[in-house]
N, C-alpha and C positions, 0 to 999 in steps of 0.2 A: 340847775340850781347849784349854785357857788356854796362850799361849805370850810367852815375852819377845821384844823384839828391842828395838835400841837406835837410836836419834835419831843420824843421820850430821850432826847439825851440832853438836847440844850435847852428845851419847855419853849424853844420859840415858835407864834405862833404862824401858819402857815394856811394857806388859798388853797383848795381843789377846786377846779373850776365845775366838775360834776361829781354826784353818786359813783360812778360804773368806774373809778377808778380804788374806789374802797377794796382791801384784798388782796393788793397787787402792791407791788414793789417799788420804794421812791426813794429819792435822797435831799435829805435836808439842803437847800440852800446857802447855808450858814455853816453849818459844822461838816457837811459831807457827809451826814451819817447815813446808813442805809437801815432802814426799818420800813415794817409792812404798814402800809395805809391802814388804819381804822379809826374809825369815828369814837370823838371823846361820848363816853357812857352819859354825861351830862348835858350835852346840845342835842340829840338824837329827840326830835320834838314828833308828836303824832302825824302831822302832818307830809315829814320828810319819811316816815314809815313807809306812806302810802303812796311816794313816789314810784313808777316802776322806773328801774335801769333801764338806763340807754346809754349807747355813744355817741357822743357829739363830736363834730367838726371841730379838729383845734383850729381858734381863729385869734388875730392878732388882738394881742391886750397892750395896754399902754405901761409902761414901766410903772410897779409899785414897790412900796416900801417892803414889805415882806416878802420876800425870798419865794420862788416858785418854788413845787413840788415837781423833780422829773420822771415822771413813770418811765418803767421800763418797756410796757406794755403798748404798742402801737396804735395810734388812734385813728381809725380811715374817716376820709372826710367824708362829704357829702356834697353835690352839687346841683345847680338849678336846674339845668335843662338835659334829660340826659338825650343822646345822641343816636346814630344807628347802634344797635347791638352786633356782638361779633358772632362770624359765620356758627352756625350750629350744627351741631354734625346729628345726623338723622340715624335709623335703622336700616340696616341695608335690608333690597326689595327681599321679601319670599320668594322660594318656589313656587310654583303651580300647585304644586303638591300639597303643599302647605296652606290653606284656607286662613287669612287675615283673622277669619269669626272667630274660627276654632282656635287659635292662638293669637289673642291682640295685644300681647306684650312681643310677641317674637319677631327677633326680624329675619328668624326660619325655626325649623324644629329644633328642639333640646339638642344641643351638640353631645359627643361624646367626649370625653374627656379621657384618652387614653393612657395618658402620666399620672394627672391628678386621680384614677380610679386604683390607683396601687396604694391611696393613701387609705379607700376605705374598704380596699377586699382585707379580710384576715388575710388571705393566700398571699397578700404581698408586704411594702415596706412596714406595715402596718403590725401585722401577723409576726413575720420575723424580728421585730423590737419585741414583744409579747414575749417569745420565746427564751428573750435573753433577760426574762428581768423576773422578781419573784411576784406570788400571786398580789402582795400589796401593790404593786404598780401597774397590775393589769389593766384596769379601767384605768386608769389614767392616760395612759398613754391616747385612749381616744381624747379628749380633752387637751392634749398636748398637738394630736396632727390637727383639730381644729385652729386652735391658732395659733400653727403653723400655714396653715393654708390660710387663714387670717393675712398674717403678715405676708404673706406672698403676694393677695392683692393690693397690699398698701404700698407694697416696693414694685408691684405690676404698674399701677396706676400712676402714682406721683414720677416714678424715676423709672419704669419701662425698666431700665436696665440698658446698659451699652453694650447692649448686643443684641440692640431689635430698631426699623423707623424708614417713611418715604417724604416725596416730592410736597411741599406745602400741600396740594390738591391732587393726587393723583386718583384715577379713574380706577373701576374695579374689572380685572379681565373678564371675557368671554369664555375662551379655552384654556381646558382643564391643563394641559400641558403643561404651563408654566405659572411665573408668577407673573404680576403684573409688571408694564415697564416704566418708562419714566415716562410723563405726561409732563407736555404744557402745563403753568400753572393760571389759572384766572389771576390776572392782579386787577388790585382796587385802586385806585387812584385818591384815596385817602390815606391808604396804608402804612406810608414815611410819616402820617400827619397822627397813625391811632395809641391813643393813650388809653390802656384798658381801665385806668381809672373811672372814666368815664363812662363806659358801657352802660347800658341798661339794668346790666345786674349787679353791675357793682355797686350803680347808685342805690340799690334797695339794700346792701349794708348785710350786716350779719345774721341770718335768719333765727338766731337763737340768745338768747339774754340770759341762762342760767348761770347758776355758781361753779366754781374750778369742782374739779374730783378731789373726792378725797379718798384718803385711804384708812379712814377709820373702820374698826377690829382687822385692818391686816397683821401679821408679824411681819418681823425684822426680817431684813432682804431682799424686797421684791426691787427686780432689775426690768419686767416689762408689765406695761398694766394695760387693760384693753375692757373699754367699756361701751356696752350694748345695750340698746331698746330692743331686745327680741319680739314683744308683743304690735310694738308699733311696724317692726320691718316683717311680720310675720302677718301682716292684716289683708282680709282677702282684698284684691280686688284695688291694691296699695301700688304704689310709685315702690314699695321693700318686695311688694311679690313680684313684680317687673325684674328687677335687680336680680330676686333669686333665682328669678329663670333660667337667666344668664349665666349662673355660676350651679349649677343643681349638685356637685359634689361638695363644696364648702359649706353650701345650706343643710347637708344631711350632718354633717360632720359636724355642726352647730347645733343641729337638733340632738345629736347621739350626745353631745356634751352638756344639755342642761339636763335630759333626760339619765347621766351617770349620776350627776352632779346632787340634781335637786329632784327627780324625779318628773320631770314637770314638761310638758310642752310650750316652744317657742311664748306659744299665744296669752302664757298664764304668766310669764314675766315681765313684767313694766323694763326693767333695768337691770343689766348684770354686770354684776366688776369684777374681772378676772386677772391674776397678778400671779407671775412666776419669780419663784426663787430660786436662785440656781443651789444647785450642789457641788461637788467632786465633779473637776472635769471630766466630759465621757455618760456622767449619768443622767438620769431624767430631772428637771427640777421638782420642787415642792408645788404646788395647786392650792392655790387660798382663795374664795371667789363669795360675794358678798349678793343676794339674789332680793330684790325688790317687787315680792307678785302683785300682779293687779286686783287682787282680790283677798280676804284675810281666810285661812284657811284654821279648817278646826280644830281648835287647838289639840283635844284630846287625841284625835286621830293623827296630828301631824308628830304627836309624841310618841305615839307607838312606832311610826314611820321612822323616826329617827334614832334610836337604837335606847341600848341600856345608858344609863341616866347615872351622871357624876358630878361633885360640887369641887369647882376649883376658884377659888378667893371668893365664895359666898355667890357665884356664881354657876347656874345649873349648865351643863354640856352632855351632850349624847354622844356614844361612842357609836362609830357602827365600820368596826372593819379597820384600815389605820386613817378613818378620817376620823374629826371630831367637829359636828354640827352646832351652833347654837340661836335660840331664838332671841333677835337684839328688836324685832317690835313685834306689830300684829303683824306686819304682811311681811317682814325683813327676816330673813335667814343665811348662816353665814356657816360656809365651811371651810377648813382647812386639817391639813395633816395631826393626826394626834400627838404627836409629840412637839405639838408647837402651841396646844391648847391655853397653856397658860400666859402666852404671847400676844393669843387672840384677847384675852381676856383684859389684861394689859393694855390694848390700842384702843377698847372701849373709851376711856379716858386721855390714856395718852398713848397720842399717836408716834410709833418708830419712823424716822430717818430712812429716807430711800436713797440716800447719798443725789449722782446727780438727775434721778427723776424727780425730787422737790422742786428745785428752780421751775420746771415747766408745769406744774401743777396748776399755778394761782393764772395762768397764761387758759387752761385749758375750759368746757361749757359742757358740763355733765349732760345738756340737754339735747346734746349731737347726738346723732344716731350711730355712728360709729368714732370711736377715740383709741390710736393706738399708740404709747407713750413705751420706749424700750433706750436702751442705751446699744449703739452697734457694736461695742467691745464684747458687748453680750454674748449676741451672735456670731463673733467671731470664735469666740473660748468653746463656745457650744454648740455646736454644729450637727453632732449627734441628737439632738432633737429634732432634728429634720428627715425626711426619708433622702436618703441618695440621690434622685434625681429633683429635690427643691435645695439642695445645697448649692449647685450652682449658681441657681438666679440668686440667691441670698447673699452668696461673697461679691458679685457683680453690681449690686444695688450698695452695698456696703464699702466698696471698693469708687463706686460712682459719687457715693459721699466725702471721702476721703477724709483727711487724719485730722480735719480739721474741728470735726462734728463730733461734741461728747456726749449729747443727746437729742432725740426726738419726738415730738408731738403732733401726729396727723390726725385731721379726723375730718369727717364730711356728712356733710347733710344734705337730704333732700325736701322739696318741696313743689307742688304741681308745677310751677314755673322754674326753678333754680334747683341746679346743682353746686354747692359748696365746699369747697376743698378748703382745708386750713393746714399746712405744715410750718410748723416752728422749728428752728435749726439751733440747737445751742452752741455757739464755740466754742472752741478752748484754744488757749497761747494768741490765737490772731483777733484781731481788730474786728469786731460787726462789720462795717466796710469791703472788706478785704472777703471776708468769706461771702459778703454778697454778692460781690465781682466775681468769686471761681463761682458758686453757684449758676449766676444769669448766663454766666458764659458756656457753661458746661449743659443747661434746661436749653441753652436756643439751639447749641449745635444738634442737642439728639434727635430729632426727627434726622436729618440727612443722614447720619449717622448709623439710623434705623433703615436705610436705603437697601443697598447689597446685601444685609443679611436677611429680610423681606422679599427679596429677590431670587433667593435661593433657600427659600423656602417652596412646596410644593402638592397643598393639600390636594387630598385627591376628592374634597366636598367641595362643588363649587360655593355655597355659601360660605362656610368657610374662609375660600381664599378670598374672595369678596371683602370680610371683617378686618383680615389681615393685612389685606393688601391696603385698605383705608386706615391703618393704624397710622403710619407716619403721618398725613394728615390731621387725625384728630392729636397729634402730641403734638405737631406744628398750633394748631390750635390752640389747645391747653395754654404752651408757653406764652402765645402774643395775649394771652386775657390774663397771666398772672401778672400782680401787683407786690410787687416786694416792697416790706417795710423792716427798718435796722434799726435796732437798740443795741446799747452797747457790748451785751451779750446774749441776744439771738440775732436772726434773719428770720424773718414772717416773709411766706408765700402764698399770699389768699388768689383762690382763682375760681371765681365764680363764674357758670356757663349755663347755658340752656340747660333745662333738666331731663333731654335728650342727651347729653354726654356722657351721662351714670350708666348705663347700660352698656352704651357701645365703647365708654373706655374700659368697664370692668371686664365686658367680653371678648373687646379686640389682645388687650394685655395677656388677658387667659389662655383664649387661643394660639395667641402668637409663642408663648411659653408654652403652651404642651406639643403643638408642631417642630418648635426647637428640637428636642427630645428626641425628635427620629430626625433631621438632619443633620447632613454631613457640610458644617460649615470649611472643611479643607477641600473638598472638588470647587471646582471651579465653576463659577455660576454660568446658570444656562442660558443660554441666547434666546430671547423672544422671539417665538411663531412670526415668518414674514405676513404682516396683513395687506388686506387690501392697499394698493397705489393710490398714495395720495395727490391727488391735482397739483398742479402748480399753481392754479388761480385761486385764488380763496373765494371768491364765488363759484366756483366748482367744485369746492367744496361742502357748502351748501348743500349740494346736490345730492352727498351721499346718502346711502340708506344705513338706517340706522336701529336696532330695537330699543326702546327705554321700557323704563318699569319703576315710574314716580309713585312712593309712596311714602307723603308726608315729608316730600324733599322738599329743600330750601331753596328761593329763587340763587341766589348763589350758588348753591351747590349742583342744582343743576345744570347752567352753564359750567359750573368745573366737568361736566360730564363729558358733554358736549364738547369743550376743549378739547378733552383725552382722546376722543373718539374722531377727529379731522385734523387731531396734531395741529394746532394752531389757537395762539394765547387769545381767550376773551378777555376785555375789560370790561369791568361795573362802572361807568361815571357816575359813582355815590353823591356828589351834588344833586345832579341832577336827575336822579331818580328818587332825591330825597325831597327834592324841591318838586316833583310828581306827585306825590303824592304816594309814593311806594316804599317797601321796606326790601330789605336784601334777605329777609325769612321769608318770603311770603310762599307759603307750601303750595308742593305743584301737587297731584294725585290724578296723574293717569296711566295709562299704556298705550305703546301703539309699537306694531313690528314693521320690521321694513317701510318707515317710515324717512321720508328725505328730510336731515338735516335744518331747512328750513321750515320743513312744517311742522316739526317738534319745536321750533322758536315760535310758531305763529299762535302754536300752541298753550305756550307758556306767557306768552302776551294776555293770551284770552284767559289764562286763571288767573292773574294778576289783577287784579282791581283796583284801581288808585280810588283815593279821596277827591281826586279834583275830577272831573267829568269833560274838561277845557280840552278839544283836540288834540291843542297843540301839547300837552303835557302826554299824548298816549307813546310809550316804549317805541322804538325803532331798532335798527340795528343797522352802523355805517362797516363799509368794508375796507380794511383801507390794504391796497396792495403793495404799495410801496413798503410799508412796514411788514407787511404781513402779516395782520392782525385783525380782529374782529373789535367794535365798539359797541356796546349796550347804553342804550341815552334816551334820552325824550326828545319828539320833535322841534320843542321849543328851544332846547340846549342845541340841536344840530342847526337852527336857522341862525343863532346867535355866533356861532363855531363859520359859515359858511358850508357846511357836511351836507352830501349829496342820501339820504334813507337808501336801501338798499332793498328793492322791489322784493319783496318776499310774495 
């Protein structure tokens, strides 16, 4: 529904073509002015009340007399038919050891985390910050390694860091020895043709409709703001308790921070908004953090909780220790530093200036489950917030941003079907354009990139190396489904995937960063174990024996396996297994050891189920020698081709 509203510089009036861009940021047609979209107090009719937000497709309009409005805000379309979806990256198999029942988020037991567990022994980085600081920033400092380790998975996942990544699809080793090597890749024969725009999940659009973050009762200076649904990601039996399986050091470290903060368990917080101000180079910053429970707590009891009781501008605050608490509704409670108390009190009303985290404010969707908005200069001046060994990957991911980016807004959501990535890039000095050109350039190369040093890496848990050694892939992934959209000052990088990616990107980026940490990236990488002689004939290759261990794998990805494992490229003919009746997800779940080659295809034929039941549409597999290469097709695309099936 099309709405006017009028230019507060030159009263001319002006088109939105919908609602959802109310809030955001536009420029007059006519004078060039730039002011925030809001609806005149006088047209706002009952009916348009009860509109809900949505984004709509910008579609072509005919020239009119009044001036468009240009948001700065990107609009994703939508499209009719959506297409195959792109590869999905699954959990790697369990051990034996390990019982699916007993754990059905793992894809093995709780790893250990031998870097990240110095964030939360006292004995270690954690401990000795303690030591150097006085009793008022004791507890804090828990609260500070939480998002620290926060931000470790936002620069884990979105930017890995250039110093991690493999082959599009490589296979995951057998022997412990080494790391895995380079693999054949499956190519798709639609692949020069795929436009992630299109994918299945991109056409379902933004999972989330809420309003930007705000930063009201913050004070003055916050440089990174990070807001959480602790209750929603902390729910049994959740898509958030899956995730925090995955990361089980971050999750306590989150828990130990609402419990300093607010007293409170993950599960009693709807919403938490957390914002650091820096200080004096060298020291800890300021902790100001805004708590929304699921439930309204009594009031009498939550006053004793919060300490002796002070009126500053006609406003009650509780002292307890050098923080200063206050209660801004029935279920809202907000704390920060005591000497900034009358700051808080202050932003009740009117809200301070974040310098440049405003711009990505009106950009951002309170309703994500996680949002972490910081400026990298930040990070770079303060360093010392970090333990010793998460400074590295932090100047690495800030360095991989380069000098172009003056701020940042990532946040991601999940949902039973989708995972949701959203990173917004702000420039400065150069052209939208121009920084989305180094960006796409610098997102496609890092998987290869992530090659060598993957390779010399050496966990000594075979799951483990398994995670790791399938990282490059899943960033190879990642980058071909992200969709970049430019406004004149950001780059938006939305990348929606299967909501199998959330786990295995958060736990592969993890793992691969705490394995760092004990190698020695100056020896020289190892040479892979001579395996088995592979045939010369690609039907003799067929023939080898093989173990698998499909669980909830993708028909494509298990041909990547198979690839890895007889060194020789599969193709998907995506026409024609689309025009089958089949999908290139379609989950295999078996085992079988010392199994030939072909009868692990014969296999994967029979889990596959097409919609059509017509002969001629069931899977084959041609061989072709001369190229040396494997085809996946249906019988009806091979009689049309001339293609001989290959007697399985």
């Amino acid at each position: 529904m099309s709405i006017l509203i009028h230019c507060p510089h030159c009263g001319r009036e002006l088109k939105l073509p919908d609602r959802s861009l109310l809030g955001r940021k536009g420029k007059c047609g006519k004078c060039q002015h730039t002011f925030i979209l809001q609806e005149n107090s006088t047209q706002t009719s009952e009916s348009e009340k009860s509109v809900v937000r949505e984004q709509e497709p910008p579609t072509p309009r005919p020239k009119e007399k009044t001036p468009p409005i240009v948001p700065e805000s990107p609009v994703f379309p939508n499209f009719a038919e959506p297409p195959i979806p792109p590869t999905a990256v699954t959990p790697a198999p369990a051990p034996a050891s390990v019982p699916v029942e007993d754990a059905p988020f793992a894809a093995f037991s709780p790893p250990d985390f031998a870097a990240l567990e110095q964030q939360a022994d006292t004995s270690g980085a954690a401990g000795r910050l303690r030591e150097l600081h006085s009793k008022s920033r004791r507890q804090r400092n828990r609260v500070l390694m939480a998002l620290a380790a926060i931000a470790v998975v936002a620069a884990g996942i979105v930017l890995v860091s250039s110093r991690s990544a493999a082959p599009p699809l490589p296979s995951a080793p057998k022997s412990s020895e080494n790391s895995p090597a380079d693999a054949p890749p499956v190519t798709d024969r639609d692949e020069e043709e795929f436009d992630p725009t299109e994918t299945e999940y991109a056409l379902r659009g933004s999972p989330t409709t809420g309003r930007p973050i705000q930063l009201q009762y913050i004070p003055f200076g916050t440089q990174v703001v990070i807001n959480l649904h602790p209750a929603e990601l902390w729910k049994s039996a959740s898509l958030g308790e899956e995730l925090r399986f995955c990361v089980p050091p971050i999750a306590q470290l989150v828990e130990s921070t609402l419990r300093d903060l607010f007293q409170r368990p993950p599960d009693q917080v709807d919403e938490l908004l957390i914002c650091l101000i820096p200080g004096p180079r060298g020291s800890l910053p300021d902790v100001a953090a805004v708590a929304h429970l699921t439930e309204e707590p009594q009031r009498s009891r939550l006053i004793e909780q919060l300490g002796e009781r002070i009126e500053v501008e006609n406003q009650s605050i509780y002292i307890s220790g050098e923080r200063a608490y206050m209660i801004a509704g029935p279920k809202t409670l907000v704390v920060c530093p005591k000497n900034q108390a009358d700051e808080m009190v202050k932003a009740i009303t009117d809200r301070h200036p974040a310098e440049q985290i405003d711009p990505l404010l009106p950009l951002t969707d309170h309703d994500r489950q996680v949002t972490l908005i910081l400026t990298p200069v930040t990070f770079q001046l303060h360093e010392a917030w970090f333990p010793e060994n998460v400074r590295p990957l932090i100047k690495q991911a800030i360095d991989w941003l380069g000098d172009d980016v003056e701020s940042l807004a990532w946040s991601f959501h999940l949902t039973p079907e989708l995972f949701y990535s959203d990173l917004v890039l702000r420039n400065k000095k150069v052209a939208g354009k121009k920084l989305e050109r180094t960006v796409r350039s610098r997102l496609g190369r890092l998987a290869s990139e992530l090659v060598p040093l993957i390779q010399q890496m050496n966990p000594t848990e075979a799951g483990k190396r398994m995670v790791i050694g399938r990282l490059p892939a899943m960033v190879e992934v990642f980058s071909l489904a992200t969709i970049f959209r430019t406004a004149p000052h950001h780059v938006q990088l939305v990348t929606p995937l299967p909501d199998r990616a959330a786990p295995n990107l958060f736990l592969g980026s993890l793992l691969a960063w705490d394995e760092s940490t004990r190698t020695d990236f100056t020896k020289a990488r190892p040479m892979p174990p001579e395996g088995p002689m592979i045939p010369a004939r690609v039907a003799d290759r067929l023939k080898m024996t093989i173990d698998v261990d499909f669980r909830a794998t993708p028909f494509s990805e298990a041909f990547a396996y198979l690839s890895s494992e007889i060194k020789t490229p599969i193709e998907l003919d995506g026409d024609a297994i689309k025009a089958g009746g089949f999908t290139k997800n379609i989950k295999q779940t078996f085992q079988q050891q010392g199994a030939r080659v072909q009868d692990v295809i014969v296999k994967i034929f029979e889990e596959s189920k097409g919609m059509d039941v017509n002969p001629e549409k069931k899977l084959v597999i041609i061989v072709d020698e001369k190229q040396q290469r494997l085809l996946v097709t249906t019988l009806a695309a091979a009689n049309r081709r001339g293609l001989s099936p290959f007697d399985l």
